[in-house]
N, C-alpha and C positions, 0 to 999 in steps of 0.2 A: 510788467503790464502788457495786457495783450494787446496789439493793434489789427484791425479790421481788414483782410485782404490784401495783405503786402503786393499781391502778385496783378493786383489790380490800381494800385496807388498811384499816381501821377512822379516820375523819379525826380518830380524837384521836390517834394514834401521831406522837407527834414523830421529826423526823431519827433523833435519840440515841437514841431506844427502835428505832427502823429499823435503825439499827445496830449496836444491843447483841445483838437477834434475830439477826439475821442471824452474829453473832459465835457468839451460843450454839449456833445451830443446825450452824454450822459445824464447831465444835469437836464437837457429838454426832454428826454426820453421820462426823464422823471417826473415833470412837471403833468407830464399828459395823465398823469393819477389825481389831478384835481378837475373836477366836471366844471366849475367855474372859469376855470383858464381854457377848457375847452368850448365853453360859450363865447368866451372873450376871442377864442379865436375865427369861431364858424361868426361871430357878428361882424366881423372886422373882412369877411371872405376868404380867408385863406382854405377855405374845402373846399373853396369853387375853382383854385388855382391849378389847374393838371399838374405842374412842378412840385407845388408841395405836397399833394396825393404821391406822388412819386416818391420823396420824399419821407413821408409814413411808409410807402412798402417796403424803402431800403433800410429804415431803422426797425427791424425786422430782426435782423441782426440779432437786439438783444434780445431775442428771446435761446439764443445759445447757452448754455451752462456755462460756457467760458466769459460770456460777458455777464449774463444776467446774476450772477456771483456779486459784482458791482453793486447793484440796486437795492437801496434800501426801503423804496417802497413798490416793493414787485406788484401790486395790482395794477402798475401803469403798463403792464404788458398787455393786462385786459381789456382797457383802454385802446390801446396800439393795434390788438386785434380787432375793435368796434371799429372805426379809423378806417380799417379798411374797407368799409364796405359803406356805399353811399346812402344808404338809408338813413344809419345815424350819424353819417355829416349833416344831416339838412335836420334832423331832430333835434340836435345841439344845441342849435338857435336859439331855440324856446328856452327863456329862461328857468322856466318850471320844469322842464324834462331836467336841466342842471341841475337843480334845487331838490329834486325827486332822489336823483342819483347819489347828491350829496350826505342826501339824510340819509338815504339806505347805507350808505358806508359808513359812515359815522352809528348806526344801530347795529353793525357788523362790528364793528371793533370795539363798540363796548359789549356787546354779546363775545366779543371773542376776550376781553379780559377778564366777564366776571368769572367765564370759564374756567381760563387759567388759573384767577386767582382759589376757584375750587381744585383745581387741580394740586397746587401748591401746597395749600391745604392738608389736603387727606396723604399728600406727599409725605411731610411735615408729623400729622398725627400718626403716620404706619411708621415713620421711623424713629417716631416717639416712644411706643407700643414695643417695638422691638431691643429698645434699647430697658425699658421696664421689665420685659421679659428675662433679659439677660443679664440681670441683676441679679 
């Protein structure tokens, strides 16, 4: 497992705390892929906090191919890059901007499965055809 900046680390961080970090921050880095939990946190003021603005620019990070390999749901990078910028801290808020962004994702991945599933599809019937063929 990779760890983030050894050469920056604090030298009491054992492996285990190296790894528990990098656990946690994974799992919030992922979270920030729901526009809900991102209302939940601009209502609650954490955008207004300079630490944890600071904190979004240092989880930055994963957008390395070394870490972002990790992630299983990679649109929370696009997230993380909005995040940065104070506009859409203060649009968050609004529930309905949440709700907006919600739904657009949820249209995008069913749009991106019926895709595949035509993909799979003609996948399926061309190497049907071929195998008919070579009979």
């Amino acid at each position: 497992m990779a760890t983030r900046g050894l050469s920056t680390l604090p030298l009491s961080e054992t492996e285990d705390q190296q790894k528990l970090r990098f656990q946690v921050e994974l799992e919030f880095v992922q979270c920030l892929a729901n526009p809900n939990y991102l209302n939940f946190l601009s209502q609650r003021g954490y955008f207004k906090e300079q630490t944890f603005v600071n904190y979004l620019k240092y989880l930055l990070y994963w957008k390395e191919p070394e870490y972002s390999k990790y992630l299983k749901y990679p649109q929370c990078l696009a997230f993380l890059d909005l995040l940065q910028y104070e506009h859409f801290r203060k649009e968050i808020v609004n529930g309905q901007c949440a709700k907006f962004i919600d739904d657009q994702q949820l249209l995008h991945w069913q749009h991106y499965q019926r895709k595949r599933m035509k993909l799979i599809q003609a996948q399926a019937e061309q190497t049907q055809q071929n195998v008919q063929k070579g009979s």
